[in-house]
C-alpha positions as CSV (number, residue, x, y, z in Angstrom):
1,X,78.5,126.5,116.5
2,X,79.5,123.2,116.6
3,X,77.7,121.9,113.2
4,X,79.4,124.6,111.5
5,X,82.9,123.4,112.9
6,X,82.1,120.0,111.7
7,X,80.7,121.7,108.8
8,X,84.0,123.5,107.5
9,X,86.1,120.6,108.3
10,X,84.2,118.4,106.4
11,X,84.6,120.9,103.8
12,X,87.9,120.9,103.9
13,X,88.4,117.1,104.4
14,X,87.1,117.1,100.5
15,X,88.6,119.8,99.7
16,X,91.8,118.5,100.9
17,X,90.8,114.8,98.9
18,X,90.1,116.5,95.8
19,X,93.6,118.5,95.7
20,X,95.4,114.8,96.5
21,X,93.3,112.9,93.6
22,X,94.3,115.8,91.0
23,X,98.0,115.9,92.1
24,X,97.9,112.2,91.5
25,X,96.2,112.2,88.7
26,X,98.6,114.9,87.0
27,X,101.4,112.9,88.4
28,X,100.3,109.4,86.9
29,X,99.7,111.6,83.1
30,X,103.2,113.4,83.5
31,X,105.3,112.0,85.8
32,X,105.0,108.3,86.6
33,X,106.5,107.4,83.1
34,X,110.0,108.2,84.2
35,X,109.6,108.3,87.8
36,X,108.0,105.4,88.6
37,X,110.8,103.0,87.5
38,X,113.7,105.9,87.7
39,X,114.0,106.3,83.9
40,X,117.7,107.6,82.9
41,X,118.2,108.9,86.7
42,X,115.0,109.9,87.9
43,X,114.3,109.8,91.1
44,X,111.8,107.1,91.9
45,X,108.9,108.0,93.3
46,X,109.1,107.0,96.9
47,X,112.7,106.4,97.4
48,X,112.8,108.6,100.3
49,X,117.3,108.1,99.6
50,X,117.1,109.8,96.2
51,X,114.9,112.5,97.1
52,X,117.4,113.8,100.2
53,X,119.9,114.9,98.8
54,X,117.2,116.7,96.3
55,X,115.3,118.1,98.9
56,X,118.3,119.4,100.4
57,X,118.9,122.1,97.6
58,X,115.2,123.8,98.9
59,X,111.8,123.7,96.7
60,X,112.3,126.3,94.8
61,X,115.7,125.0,93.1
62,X,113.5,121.8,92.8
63,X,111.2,123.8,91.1
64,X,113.4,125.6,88.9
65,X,114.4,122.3,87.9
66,X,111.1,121.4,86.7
67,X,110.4,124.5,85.0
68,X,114.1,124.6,83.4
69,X,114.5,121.4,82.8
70,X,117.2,118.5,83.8
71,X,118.8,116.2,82.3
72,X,116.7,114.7,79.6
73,X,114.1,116.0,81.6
74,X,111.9,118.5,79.5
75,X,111.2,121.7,80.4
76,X,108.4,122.0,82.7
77,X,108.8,117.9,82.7
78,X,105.6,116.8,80.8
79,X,103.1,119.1,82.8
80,X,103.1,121.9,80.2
81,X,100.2,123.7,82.4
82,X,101.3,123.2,85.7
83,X,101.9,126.2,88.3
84,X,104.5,126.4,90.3
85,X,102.4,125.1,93.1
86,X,101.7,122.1,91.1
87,X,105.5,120.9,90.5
88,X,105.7,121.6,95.0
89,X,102.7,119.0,95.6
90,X,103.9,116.8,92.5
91,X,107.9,117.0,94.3
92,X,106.0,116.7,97.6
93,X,104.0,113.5,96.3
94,X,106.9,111.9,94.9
95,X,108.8,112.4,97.7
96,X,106.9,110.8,100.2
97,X,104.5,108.7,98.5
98,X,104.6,105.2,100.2
């Protein structure tokens, strides 16, 4: 029992890895441009004061942002095969990331 415990959290410990290296690596192709230095009004990545008030308005207006477009912005900003789910851990990432 308890080497399939360790087992599936291992599993998941990788799992979990692998989800964080794609996010960034779709992050650093579509988002870091602008984001990174906070290119005409961007949020910067890790500013933790821009992202409140963002944050505020719920994920899914976030989101809608993304998919709509803001600002200059484009549509679906840059990740032109993203999910939904993709733009929450790619808000999520920039949000937080340290």
């Amino acid at each position: 029992m308890h080497k399939l415990i360790l087992g599936l959290a291992l599993s998941l410990a990788f799992t979990g890895a692998a989800v964080a290296d794609e996010i960034t690596a779709i992050y650093d192709k579509s988002c870091k441009i602008c984001h990174q230095a906070g290119v005409a009004g961007a949020p910067k990545t890790g500013d933790a004061a821009q992202w409140a008030p963002r944050l505020e308005k719920g994920m899914d207006a976030l989101v809608m942002s993304v998919q709509n477009g803001m600002g200059v912005m484009t549509a679906k900003g840059m990740c032109f095969d993203c999910s939904a789910d993709d733009y929450k851990a790619l808000i999520k990432y920039m949000a937080e990331a340290k």
